[in-house]
Backbone bond lengths (Angstrom), bond angles and torsions (degrees), N, CA, C in turn:
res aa  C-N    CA-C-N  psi(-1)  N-CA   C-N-CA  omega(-1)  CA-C   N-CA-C  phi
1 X - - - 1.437 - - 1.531 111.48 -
2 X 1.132 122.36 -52.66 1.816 140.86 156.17 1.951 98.88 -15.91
3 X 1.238 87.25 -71.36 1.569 91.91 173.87 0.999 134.02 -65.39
4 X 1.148 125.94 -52.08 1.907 129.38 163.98 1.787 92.71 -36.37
5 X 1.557 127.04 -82.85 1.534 134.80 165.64 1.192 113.37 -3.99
6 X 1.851 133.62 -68.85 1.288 145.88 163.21 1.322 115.82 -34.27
7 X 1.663 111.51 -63.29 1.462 105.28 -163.34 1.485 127.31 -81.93
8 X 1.904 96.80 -11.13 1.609 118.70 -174.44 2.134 88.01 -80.49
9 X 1.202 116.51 -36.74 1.285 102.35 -176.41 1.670 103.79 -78.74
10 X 1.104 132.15 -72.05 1.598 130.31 167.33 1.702 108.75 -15.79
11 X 1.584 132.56 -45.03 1.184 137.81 -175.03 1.803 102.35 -69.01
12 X 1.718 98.14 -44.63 2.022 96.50 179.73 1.485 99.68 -72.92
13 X 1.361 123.59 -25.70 1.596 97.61 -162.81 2.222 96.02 -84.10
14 X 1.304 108.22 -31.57 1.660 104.65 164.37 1.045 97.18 -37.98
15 X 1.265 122.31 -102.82 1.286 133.17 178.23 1.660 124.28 7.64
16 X 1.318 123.33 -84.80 0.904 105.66 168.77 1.209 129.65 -83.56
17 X 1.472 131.15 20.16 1.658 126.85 159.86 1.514 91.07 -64.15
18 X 1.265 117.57 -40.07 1.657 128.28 -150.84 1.732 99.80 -69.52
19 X 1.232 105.71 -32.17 1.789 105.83 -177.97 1.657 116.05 -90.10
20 X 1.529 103.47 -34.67 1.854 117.55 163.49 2.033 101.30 -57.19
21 X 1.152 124.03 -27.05 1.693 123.08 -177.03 1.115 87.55 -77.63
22 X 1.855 128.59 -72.34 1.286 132.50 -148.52 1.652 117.76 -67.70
23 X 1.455 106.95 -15.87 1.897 123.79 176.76 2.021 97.21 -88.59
24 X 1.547 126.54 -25.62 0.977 97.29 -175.94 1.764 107.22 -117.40
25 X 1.554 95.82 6.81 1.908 96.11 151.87 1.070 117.15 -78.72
26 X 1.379 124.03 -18.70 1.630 115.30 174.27 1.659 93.53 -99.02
27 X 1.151 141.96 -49.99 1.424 108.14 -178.01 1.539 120.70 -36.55
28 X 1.925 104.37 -51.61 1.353 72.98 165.22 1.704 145.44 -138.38
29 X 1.522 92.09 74.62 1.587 119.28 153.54 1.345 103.28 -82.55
30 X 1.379 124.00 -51.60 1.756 137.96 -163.27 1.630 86.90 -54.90
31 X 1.294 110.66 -56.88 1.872 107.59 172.50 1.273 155.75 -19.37
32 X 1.845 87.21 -71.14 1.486 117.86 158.17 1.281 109.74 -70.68
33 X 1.130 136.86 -59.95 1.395 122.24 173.99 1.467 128.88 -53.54
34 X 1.441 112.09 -10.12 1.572 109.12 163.18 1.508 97.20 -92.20
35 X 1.032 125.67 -24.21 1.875 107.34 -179.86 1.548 115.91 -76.98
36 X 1.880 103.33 -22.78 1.221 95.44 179.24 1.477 110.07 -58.37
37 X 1.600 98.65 -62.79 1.546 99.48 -165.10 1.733 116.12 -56.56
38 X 1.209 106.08 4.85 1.393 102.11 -176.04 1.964 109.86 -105.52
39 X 0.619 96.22 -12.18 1.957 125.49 163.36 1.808 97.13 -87.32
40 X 0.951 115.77 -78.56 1.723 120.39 -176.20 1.854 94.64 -30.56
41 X 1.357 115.91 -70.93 1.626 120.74 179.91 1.374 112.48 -41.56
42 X 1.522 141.72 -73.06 1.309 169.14 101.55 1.819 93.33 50.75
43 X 1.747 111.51 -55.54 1.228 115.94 -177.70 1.270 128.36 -96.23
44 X 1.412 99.19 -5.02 1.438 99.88 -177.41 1.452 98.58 -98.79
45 X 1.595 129.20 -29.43 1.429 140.36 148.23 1.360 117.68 -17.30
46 X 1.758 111.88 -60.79 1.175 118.24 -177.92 1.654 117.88 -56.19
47 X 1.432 87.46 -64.32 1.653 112.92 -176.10 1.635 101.34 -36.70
48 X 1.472 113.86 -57.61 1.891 114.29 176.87 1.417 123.72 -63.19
49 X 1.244 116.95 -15.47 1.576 138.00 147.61 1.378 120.10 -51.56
50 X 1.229 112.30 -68.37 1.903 118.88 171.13 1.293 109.57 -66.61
51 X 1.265 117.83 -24.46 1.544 113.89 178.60 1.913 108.81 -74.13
52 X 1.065 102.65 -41.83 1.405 103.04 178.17 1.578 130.94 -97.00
53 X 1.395 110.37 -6.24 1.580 127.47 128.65 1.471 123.13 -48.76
54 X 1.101 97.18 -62.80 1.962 102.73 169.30 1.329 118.01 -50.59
55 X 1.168 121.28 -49.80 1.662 113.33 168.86 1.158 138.99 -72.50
56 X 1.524 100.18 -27.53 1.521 107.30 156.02 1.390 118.27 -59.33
57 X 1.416 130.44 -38.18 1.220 124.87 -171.18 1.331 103.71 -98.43
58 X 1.288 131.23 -2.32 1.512 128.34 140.35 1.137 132.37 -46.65
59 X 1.457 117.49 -46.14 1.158 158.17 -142.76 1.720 119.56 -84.39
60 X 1.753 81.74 -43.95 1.735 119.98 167.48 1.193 111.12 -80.50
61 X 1.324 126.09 -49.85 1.621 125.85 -168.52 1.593 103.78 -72.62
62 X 1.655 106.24 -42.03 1.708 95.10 175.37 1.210 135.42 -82.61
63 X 1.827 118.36 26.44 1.502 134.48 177.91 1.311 100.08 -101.19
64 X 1.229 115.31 140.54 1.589 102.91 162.73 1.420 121.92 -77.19
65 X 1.472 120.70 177.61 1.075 102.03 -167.21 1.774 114.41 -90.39
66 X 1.445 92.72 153.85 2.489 86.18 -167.94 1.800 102.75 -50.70
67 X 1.252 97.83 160.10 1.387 103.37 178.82 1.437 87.36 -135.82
68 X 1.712 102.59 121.08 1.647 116.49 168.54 1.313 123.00 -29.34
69 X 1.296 141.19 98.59 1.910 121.94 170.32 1.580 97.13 -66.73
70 X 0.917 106.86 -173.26 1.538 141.89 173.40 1.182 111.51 -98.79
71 X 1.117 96.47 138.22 1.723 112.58 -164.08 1.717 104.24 -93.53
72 X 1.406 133.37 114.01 1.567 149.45 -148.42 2.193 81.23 -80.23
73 X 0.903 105.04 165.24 1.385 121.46 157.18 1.244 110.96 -96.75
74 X 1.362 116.75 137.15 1.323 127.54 166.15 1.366 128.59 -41.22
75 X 1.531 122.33 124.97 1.604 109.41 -170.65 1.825 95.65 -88.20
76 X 1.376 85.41 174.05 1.816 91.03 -175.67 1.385 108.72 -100.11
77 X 1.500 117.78 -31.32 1.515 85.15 178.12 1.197 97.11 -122.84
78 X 1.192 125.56 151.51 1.510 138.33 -170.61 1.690 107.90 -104.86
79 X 1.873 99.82 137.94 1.565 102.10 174.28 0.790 128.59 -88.11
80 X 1.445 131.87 146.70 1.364 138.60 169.66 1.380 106.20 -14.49
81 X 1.964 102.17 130.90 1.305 93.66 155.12 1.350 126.42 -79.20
82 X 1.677 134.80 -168.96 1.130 135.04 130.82 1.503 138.56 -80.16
83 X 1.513 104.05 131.94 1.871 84.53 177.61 1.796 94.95 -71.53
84 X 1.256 103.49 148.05 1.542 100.24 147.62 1.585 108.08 -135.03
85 X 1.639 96.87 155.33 1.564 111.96 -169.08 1.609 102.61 -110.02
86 X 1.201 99.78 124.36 1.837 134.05 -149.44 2.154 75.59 -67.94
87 X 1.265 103.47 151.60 1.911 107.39 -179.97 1.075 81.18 -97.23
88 X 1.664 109.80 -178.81 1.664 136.66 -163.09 1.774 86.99 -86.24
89 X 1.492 114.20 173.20 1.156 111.68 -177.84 1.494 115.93 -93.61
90 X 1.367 114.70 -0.85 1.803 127.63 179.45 1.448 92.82 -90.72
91 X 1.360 136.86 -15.11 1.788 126.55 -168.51 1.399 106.27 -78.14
92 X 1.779 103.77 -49.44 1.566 95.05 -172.25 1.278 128.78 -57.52
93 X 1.418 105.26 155.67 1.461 101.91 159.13 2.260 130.29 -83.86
94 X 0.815 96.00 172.54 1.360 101.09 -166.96 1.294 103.77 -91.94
95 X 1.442 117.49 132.87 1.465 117.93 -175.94 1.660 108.69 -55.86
96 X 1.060 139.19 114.25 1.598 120.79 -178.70 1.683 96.20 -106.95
97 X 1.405 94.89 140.90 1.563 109.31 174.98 1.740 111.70 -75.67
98 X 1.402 117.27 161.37 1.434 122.45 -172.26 1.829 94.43 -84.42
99 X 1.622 84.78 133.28 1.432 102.55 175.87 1.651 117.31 -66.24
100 X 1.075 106.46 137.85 1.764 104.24 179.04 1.430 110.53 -73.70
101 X 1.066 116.28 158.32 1.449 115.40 164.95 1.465 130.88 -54.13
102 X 1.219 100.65 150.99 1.588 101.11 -167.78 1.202 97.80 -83.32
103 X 1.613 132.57 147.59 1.146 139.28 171.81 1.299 106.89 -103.30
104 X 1.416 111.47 159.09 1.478 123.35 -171.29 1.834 91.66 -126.04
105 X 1.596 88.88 131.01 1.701 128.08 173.64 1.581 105.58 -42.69
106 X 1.201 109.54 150.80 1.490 99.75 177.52 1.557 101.98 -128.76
107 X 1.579 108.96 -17.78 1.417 132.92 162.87 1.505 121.16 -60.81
108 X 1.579 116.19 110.22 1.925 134.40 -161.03 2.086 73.03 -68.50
109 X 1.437 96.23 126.56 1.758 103.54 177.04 1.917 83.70 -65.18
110 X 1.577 102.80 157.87 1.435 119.48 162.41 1.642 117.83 -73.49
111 X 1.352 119.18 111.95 1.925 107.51 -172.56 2.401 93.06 -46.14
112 X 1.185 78.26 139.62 1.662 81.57 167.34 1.883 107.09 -92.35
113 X 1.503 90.01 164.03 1.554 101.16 -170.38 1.451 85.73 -118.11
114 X 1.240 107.45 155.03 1.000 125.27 151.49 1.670 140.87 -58.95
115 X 1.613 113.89 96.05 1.872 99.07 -163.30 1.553 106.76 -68.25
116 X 1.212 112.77 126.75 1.898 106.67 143.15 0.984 135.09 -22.83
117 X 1.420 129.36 106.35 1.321 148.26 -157.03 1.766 100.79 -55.93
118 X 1.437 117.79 -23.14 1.549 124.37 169.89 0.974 110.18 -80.88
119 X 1.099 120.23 147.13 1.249 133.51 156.99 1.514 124.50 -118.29
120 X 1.078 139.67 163.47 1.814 145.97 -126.55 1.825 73.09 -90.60
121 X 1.128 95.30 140.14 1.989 136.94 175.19 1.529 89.53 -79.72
122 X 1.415 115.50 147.75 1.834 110.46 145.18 1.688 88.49 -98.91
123 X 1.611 77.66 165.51 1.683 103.91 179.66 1.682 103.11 -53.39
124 X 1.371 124.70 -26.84 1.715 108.77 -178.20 1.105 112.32 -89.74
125 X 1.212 127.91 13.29 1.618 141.50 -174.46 1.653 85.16 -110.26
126 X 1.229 134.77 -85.14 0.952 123.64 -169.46 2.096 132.05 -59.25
127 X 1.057 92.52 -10.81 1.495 100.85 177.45 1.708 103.80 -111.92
128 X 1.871 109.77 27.60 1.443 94.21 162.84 1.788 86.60 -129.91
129 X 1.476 105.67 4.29 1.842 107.51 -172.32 1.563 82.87 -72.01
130 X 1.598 125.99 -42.52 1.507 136.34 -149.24 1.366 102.41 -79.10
131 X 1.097 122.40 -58.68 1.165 127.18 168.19 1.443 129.72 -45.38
132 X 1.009 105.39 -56.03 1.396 107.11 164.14 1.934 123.74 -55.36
133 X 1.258 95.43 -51.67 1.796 102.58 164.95 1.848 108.62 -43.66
134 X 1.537 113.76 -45.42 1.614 101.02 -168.85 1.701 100.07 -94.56
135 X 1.227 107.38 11.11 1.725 91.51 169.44 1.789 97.06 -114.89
136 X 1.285 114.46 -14.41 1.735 95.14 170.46 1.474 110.76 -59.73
137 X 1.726 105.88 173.68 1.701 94.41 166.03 1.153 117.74 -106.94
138 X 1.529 116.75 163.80 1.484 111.37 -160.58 1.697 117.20 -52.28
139 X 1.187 127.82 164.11 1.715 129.28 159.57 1.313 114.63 -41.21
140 X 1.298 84.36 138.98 2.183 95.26 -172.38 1.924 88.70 -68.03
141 X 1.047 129.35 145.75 1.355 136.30 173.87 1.721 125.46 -113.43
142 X 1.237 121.75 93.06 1.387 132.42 -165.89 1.334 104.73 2.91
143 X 1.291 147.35 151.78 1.640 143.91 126.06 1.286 98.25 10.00
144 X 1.595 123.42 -179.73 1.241 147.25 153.82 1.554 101.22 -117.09
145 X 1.334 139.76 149.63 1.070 135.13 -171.50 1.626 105.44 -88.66
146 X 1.322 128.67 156.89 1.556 134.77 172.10 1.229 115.84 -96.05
147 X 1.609 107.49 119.60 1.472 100.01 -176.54 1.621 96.26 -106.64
148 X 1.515 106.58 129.05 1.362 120.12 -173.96 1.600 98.78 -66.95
149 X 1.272 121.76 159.83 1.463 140.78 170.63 1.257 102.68 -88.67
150 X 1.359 120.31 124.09 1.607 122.84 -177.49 1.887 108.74 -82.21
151 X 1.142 104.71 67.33 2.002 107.55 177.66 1.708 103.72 -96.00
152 X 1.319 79.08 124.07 1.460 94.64 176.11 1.440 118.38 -35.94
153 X 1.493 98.94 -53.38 2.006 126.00 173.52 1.643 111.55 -38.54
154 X 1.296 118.34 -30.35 1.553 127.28 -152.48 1.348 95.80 -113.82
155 X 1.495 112.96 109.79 1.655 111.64 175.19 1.171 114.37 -66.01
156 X 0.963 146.61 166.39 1.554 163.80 -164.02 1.815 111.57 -135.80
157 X 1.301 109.48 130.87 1.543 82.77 177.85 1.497 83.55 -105.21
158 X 1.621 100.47 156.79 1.331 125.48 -169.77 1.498 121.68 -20.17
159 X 2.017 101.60 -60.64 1.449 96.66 178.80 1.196 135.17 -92.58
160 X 1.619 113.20 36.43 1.385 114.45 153.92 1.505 109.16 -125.77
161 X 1.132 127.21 37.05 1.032 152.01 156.87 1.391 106.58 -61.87
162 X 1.688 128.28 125.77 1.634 115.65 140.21 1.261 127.03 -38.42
163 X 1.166 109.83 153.47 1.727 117.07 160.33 1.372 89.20 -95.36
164 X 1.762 114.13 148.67 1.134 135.76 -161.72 1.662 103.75 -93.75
C-alpha cells in the first residue's frame, strides 16, 4: 500500500512538472510569434521604403536634365490682385503623394481550382440530414414485372407470346 501511495504521488508530481514545461513552451511560442510578426512589419516597412526610394530615383533619371530659361525683366506696373476666399476645411483635397511603381511578381500564379459550391456541414446539420434519411420511407421501387402462366386455355396475344 506504501507503494501504490509513493508512486501515485511521484506520478502527480510528473505530472505537473509535465504541465509547468507545456505552460512555458507556449509562453514561449506566444513570444516568438509576437517577435515574428514584429520583424514581418519592420520588413515589409523597409521593403515600402526601397520601393519608394526606387521610384524616386527612377523618376529623376527619366527627366531630362532642367535647362535654365531666361530670367523676364520686371514689369512696372503690376495687376490687380485677386481676393480669394480660403474653402471650408472638408472641401479640400488631400495632398496625395506619387504612387511608386508597380512591381511585377516573380511568383508562376497557382492555376486556381474550382471550390465546391458546398461548403463543410457542422456535425448538427449532418446528424439531422441522417436522421431524417432513416425516418423517411424507403424509395418507391419500379413494379416487378408479370410473368404470365403459359395455359394452353389463356389466349395470348401474339406479342407476348414466346418465340418457339
Amino acid at each position: 500500500m506504501k507503494r501504490l501511495k509513493a508512486a501515485a504521488a511521484k506520478a502527480s508530481a510528473r505530472a505537473t512538472a509535465a504541465k509547468e514545461k507545456v505552460r512555458s513552451a507556449k509562453a514561449l511560442l506566444k513570444q516568438a510569434r509576437k517577435v515574428f510578426k514584429i520583424q514581418k512589419k519592420a520588413a515589409k516597412q523597409a521593403r515600402k521604403k526601397v520601393d519608394a526610394a526606387a521610384a524616386v530615383t527612377r523618376d529623376r533619371a527619366a527627366k531630362p536634365a532642367a535647362v535654365p530659361q531666361p530670367v523676364a525683366a520686371p514689369k512696372r506696373a503690376a495687376a490687380p490682385r485677386r481676393v480669394t476666399v480660403p474653402k471650408p476645411a472638408g472641401v479640400r483635397k488631400p495632398a496625395t503623394a506619387p504612387k511608386p511603381a508597380r512591381r511585377t511578381s516573380r511568383r508562376v500564379p497557382k492555376a486556381r481550382t474550382r471550390k465546391s459550391p458546398q461548403t463543410m456541414r457542422s456535425a448538427a446539420e449532418v446528424a439531422k440530414s441522417v436522421i431524417e434519411r432513416l425516418h423517411s420511407p424507403p424509395p418507391a421501387l419500379p413494379p416487378t414485372p408479370m410473368i404470365l402462366p403459359e395455359d394452353p386455355a389463356v389466349p395470348l396475344r401474339p406479342s407476348l407470346r414466346a418465340a418457339p
